[in-house]
MOPAC internal coordinates of N, CA, C and O (Angstrom, degrees):
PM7 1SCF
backbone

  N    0.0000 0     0.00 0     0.00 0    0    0    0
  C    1.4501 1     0.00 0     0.00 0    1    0    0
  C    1.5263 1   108.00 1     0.00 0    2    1    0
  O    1.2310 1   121.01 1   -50.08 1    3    2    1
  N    0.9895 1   115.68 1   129.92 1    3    2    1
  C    1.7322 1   115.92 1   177.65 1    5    3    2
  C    1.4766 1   115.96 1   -95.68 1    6    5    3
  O    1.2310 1   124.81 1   -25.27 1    7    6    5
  N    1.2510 1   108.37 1   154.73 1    7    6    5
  C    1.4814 1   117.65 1  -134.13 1    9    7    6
  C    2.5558 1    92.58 1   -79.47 1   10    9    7
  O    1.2310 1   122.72 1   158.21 1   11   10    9
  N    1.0797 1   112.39 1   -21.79 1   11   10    9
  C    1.0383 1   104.13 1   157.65 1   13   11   10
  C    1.7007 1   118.10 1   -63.49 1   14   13   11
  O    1.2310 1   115.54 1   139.79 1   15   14   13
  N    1.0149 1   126.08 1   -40.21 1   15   14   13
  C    1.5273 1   118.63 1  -168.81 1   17   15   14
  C    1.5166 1    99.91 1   -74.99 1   18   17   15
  O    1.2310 1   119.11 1   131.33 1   19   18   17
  N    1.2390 1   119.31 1   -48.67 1   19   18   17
  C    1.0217 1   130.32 1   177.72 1   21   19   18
  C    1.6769 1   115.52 1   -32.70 1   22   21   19
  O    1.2310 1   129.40 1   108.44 1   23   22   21
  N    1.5689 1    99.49 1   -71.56 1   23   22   21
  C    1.4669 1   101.63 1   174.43 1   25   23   22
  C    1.8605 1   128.16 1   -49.37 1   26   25   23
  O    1.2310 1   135.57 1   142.41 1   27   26   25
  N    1.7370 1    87.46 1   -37.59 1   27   26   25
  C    1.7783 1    81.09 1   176.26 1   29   27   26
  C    1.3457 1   116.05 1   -76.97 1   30   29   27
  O    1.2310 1   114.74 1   150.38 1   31   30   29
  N    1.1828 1   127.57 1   -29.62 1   31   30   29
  C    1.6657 1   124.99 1   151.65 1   33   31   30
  C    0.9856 1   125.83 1   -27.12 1   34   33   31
  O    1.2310 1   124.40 1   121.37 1   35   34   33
  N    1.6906 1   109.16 1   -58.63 1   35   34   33
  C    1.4992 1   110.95 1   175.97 1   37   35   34
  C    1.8868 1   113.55 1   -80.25 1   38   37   35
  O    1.2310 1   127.05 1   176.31 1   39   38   37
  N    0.8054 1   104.04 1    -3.69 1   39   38   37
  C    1.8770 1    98.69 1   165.21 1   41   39   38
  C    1.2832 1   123.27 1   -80.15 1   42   41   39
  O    1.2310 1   126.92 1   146.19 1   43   42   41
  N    1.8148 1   104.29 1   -33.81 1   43   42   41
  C    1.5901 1   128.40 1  -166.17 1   45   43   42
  C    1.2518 1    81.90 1   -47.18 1   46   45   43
  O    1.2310 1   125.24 1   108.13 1   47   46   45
  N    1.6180 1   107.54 1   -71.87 1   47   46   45
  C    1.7420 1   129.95 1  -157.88 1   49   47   46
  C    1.3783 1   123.07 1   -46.72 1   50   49   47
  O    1.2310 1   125.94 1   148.45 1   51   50   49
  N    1.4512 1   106.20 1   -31.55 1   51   50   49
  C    1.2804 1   107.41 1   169.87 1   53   51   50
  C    1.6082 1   135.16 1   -95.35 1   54   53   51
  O    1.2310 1   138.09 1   165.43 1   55   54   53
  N    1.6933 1    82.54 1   -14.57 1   55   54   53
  C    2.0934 1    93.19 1   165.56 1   57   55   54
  C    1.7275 1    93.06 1   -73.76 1   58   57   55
  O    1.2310 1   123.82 1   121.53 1   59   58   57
  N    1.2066 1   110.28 1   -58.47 1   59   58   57
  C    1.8953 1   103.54 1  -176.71 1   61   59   58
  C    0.9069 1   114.73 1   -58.18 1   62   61   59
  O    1.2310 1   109.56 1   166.19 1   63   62   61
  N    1.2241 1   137.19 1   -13.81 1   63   62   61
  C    1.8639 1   132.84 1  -174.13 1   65   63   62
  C    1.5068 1   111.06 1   -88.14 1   66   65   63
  O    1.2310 1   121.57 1   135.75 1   67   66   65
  N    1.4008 1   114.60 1   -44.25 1   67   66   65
  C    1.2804 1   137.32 1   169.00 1   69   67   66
  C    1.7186 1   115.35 1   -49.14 1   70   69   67
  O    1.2310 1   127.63 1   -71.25 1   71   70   69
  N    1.2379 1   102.92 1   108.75 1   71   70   69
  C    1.7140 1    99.12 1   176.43 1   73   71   70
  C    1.1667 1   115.81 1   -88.36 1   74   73   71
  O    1.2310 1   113.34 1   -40.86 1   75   74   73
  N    1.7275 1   130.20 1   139.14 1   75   74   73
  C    1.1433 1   143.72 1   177.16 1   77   75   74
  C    1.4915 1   107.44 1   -75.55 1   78   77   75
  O    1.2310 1   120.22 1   -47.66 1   79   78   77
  N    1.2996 1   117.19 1   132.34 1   79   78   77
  C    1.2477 1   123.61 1  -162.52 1   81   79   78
  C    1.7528 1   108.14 1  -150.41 1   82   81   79
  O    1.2310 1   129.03 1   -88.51 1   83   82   81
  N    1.0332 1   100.21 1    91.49 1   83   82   81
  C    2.0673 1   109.96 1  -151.49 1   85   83   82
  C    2.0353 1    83.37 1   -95.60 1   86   85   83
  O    1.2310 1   126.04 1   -43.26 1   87   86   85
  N    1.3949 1   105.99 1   136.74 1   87   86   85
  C    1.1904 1   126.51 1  -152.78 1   89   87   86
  C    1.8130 1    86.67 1  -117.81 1   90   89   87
  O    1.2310 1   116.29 1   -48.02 1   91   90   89
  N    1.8764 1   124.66 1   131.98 1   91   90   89
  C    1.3977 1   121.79 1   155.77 1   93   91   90
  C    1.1844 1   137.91 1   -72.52 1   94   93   91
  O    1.2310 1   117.39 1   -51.24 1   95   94   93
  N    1.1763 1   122.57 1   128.76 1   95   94   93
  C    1.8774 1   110.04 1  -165.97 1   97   95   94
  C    1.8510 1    93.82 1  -137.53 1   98   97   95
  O    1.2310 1   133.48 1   -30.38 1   99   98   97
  N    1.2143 1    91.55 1   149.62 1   99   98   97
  C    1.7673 1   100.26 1   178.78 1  101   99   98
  C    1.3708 1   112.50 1   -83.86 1  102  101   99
  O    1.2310 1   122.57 1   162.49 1  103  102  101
  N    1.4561 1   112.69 1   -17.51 1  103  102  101
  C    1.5564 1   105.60 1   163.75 1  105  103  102
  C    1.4988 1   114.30 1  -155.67 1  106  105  103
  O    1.2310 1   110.44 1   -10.97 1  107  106  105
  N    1.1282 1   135.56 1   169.03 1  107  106  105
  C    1.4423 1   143.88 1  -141.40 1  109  107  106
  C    1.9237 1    94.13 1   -83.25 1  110  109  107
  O    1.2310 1   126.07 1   -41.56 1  111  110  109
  N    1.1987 1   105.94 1   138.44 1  111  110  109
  C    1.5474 1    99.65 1   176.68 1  113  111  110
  C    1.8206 1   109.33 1   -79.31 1  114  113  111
  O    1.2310 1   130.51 1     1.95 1  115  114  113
  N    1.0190 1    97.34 1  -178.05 1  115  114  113
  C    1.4884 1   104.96 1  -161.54 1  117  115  114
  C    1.8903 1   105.65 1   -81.17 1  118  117  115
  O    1.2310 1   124.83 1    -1.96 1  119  118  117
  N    1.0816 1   108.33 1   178.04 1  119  118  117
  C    1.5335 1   102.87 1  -165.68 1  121  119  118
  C    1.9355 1   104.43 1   -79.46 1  122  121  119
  O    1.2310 1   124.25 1   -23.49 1  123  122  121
  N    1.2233 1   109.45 1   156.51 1  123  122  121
  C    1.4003 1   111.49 1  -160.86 1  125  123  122
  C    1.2656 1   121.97 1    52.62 1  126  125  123
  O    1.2310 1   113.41 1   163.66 1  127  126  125
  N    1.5639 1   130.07 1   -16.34 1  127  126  125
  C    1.4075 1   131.64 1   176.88 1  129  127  126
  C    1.6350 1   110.41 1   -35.28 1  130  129  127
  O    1.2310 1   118.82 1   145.52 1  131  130  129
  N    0.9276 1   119.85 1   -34.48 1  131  130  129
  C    1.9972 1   118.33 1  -164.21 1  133  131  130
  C    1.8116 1    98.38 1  -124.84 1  134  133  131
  O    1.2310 1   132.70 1   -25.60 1  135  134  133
  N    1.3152 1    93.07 1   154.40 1  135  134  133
  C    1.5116 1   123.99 1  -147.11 1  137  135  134
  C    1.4700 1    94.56 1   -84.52 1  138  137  135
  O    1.2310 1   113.45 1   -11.89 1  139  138  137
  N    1.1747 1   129.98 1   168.11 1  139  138  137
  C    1.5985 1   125.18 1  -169.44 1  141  139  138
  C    1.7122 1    88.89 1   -87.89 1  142  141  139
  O    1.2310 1   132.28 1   -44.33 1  143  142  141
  N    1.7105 1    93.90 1   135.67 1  143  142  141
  C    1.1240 1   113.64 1  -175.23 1  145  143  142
  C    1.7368 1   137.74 1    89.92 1  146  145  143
  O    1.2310 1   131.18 1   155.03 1  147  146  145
  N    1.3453 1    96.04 1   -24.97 1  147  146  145
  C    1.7367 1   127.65 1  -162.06 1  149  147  146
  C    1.6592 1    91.95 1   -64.63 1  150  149  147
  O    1.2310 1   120.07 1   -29.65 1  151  150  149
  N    1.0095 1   117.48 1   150.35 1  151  150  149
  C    1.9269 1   126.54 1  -164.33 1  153  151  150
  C    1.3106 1    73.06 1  -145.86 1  154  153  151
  O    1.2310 1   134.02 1   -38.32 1  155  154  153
  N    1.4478 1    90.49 1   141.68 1  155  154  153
  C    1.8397 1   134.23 1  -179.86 1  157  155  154
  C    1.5235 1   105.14 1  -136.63 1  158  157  155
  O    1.2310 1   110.65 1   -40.90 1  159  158  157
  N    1.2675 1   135.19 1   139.10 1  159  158  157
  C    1.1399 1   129.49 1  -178.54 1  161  159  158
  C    2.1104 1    86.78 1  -109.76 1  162  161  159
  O    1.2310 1   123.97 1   -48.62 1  163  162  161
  N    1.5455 1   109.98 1   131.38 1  163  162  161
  C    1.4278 1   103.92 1   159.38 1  165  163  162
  C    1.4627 1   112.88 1  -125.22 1  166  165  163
  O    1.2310 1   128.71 1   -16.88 1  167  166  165
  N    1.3227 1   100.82 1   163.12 1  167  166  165
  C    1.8507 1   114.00 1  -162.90 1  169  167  166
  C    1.3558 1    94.19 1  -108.85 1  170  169  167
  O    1.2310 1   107.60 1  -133.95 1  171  170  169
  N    0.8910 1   140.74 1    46.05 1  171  170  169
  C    1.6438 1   139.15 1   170.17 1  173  171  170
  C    1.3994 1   123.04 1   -84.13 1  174  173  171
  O    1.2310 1   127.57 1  -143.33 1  175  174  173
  N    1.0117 1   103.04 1    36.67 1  175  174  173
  C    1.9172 1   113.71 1  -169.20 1  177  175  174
  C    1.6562 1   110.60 1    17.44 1  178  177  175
  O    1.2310 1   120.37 1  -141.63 1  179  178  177
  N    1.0218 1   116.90 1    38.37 1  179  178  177
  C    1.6911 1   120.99 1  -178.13 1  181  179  178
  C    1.7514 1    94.51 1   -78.47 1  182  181  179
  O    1.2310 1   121.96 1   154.29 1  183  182  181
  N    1.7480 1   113.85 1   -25.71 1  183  182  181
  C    1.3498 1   104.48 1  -154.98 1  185  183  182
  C    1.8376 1    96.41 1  -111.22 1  186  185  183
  O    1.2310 1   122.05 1    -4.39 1  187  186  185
  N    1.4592 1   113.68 1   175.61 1  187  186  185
  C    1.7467 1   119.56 1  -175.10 1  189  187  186
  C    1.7039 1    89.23 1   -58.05 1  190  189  187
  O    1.2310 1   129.00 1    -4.41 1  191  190  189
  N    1.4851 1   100.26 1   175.59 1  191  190  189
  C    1.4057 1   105.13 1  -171.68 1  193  191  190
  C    1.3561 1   115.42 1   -82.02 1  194  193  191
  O    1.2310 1   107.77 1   172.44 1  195  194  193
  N    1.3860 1   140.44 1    -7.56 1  195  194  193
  C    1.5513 1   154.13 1  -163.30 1  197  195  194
  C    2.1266 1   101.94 1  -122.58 1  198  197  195
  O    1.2310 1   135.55 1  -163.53 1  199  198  197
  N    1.2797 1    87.51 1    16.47 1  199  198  197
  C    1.7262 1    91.84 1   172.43 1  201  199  198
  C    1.6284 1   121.35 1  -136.41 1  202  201  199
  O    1.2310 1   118.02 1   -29.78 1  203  202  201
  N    1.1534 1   121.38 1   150.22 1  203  202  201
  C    1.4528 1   108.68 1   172.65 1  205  203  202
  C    1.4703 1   101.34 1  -123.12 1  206  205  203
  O    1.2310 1   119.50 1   -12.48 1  207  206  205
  N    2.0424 1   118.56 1   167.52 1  207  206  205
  C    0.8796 1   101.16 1  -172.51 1  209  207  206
  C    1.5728 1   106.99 1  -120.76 1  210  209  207
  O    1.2310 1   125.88 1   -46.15 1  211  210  209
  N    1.5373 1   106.30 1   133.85 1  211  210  209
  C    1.4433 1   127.15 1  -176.69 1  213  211  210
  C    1.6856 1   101.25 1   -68.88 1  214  213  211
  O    1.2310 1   120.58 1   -18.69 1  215  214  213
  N    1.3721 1   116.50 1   161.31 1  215  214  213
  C    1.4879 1   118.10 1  -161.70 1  217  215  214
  C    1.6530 1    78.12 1  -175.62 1  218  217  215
  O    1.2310 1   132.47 1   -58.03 1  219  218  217
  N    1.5631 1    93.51 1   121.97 1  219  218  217
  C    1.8496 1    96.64 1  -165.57 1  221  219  218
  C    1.5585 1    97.45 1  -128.49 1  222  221  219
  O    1.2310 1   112.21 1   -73.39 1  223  222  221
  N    1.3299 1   132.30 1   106.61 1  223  222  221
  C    1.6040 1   135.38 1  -174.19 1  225  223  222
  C    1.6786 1   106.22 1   -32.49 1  226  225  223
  O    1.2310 1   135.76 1   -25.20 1  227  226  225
  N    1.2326 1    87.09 1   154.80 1  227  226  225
  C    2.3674 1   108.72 1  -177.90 1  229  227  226
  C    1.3731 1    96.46 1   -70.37 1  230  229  227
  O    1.2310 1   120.78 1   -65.45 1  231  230  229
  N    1.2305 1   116.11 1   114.55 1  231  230  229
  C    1.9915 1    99.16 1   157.78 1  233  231  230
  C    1.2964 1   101.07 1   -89.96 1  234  233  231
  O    1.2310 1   106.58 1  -156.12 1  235  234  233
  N    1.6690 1   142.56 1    23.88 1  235  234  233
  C    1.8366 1   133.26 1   172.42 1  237  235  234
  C    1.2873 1   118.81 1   -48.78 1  238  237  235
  O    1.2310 1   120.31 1   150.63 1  239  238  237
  N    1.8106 1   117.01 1   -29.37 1  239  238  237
  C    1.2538 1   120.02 1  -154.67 1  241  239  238
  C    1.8215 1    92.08 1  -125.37 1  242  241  239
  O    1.2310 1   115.20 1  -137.28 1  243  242  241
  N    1.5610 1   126.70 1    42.72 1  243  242  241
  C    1.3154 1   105.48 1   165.05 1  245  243  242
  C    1.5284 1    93.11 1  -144.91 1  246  245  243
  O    1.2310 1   123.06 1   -14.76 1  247  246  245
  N    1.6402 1   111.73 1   165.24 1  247  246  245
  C    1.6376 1   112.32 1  -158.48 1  249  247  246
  C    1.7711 1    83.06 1  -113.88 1  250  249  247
  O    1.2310 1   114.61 1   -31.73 1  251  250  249
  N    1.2271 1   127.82 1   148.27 1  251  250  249
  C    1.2993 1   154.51 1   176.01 1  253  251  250
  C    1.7352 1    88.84 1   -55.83 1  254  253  251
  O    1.2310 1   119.49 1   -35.52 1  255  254  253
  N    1.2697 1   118.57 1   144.48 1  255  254  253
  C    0.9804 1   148.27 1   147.88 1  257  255  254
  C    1.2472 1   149.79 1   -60.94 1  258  257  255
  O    1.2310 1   134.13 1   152.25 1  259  258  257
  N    1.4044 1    90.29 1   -27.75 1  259  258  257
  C    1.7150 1   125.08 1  -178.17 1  261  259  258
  C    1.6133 1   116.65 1  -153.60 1  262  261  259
  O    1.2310 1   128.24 1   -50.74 1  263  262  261
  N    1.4627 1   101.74 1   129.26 1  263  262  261
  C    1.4868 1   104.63 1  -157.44 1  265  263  262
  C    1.1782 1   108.31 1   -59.95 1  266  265  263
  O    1.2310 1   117.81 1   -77.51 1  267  266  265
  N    1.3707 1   121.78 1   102.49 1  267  266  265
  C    1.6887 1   121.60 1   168.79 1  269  267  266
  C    1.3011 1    93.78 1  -159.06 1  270  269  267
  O    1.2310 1   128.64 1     3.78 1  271  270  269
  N    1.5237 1   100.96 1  -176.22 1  271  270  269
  C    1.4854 1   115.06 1  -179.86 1  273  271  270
  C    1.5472 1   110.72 1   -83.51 1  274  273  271
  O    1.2310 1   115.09 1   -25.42 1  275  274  273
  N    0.7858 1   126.92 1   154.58 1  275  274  273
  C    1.1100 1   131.81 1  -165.39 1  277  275  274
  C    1.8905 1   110.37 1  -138.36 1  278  277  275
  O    1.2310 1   120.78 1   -80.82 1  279  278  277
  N    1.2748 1   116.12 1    99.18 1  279  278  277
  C    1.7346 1   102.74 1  -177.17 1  281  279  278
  C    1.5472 1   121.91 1   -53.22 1  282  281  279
  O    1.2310 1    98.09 1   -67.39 1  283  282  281
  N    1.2479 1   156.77 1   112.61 1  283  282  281
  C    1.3528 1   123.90 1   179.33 1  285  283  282
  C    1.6009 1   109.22 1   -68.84 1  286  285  283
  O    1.2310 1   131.63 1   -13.87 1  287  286  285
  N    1.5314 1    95.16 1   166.13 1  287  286  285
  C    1.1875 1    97.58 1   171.19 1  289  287  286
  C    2.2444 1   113.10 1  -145.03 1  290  289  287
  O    1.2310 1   122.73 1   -16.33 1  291  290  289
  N    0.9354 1   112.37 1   163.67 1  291  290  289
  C    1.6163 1   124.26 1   169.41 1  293  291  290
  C    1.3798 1   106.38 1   -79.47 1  294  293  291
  O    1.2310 1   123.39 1     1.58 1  295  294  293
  N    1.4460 1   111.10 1  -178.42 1  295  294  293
  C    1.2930 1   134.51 1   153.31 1  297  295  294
  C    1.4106 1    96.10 1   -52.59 1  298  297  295
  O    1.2310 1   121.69 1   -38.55 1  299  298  297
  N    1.6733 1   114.37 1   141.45 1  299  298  297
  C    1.7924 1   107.40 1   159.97 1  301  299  298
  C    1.5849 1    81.21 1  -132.03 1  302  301  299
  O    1.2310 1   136.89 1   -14.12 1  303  302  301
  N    1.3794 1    84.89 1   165.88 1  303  302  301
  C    1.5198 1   120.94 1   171.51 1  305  303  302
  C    1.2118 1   134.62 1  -125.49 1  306  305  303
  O    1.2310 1   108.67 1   -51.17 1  307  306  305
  N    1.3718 1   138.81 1   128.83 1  307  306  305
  C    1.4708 1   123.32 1  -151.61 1  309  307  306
  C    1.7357 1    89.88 1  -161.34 1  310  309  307
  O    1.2310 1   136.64 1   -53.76 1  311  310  309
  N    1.3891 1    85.37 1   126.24 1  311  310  309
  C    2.1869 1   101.04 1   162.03 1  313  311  310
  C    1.4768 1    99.43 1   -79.06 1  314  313  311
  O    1.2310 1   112.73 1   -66.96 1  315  314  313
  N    1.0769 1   131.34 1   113.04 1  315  314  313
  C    1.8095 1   142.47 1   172.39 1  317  315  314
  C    1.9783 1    96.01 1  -107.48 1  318  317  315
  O    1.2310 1   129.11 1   -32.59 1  319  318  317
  N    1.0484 1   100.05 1   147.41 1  319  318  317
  C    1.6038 1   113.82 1   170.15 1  321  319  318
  C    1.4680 1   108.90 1   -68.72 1  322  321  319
  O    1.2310 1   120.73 1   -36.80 1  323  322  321
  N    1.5635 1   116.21 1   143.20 1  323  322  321
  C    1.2625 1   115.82 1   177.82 1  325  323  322
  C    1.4172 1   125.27 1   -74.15 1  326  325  323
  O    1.2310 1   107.29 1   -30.29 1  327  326  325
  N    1.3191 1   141.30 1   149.71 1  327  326  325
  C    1.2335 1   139.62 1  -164.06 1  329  327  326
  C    1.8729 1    92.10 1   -84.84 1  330  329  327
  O    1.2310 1   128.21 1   -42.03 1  331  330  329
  N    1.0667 1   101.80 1   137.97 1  331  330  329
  C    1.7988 1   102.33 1   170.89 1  333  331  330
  C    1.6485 1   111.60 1   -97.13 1  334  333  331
  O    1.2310 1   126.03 1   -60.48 1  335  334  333
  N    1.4043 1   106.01 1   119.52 1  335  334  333
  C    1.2404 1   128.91 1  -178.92 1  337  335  334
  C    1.3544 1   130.00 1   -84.01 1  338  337  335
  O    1.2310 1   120.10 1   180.00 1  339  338  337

């Protein structure tokens, strides 16, 4: 196995091993505040009333880990359905 495949294997495993765990906040954190990738759920009624809104960290400002391409991306924003409690 050559030592590139190798490494993206071992990244796969640890983005999949790693559980996503999206945290509630009453308002959007500040710019760069969250880690590339990191999901925040905010309650800012921006979204319909049966949705909350997801707010998913910038990866613009971090370098790949493992030699590949890497898409950049911004802050995104997304209305997701609320989990029923």
């Amino acid at each position: 196995m050559t030592s590139k495949l190798g490494k993206m294997y071992i990244a796969i495993a640890v983005t999949c091993a790693t559980p996503v765990q999206a945290q509630t906040l009453k308002q959007e954190p500040a710019a760069n505040q969250l880690r590339c990738g990191q999901k925040v759920l905010v309650e800012n009624n921006t979204c319909p009333a049966d949705q909350i809104l997801q707010v998913t960290g910038s990866c613009l400002n971090t370098t790949p880990t493992v030699d590949m391409e890497m898409t950049p991306r911004g802050t995104q924003y997304h209305c997701i359905k609320r989990k029923q409690e």
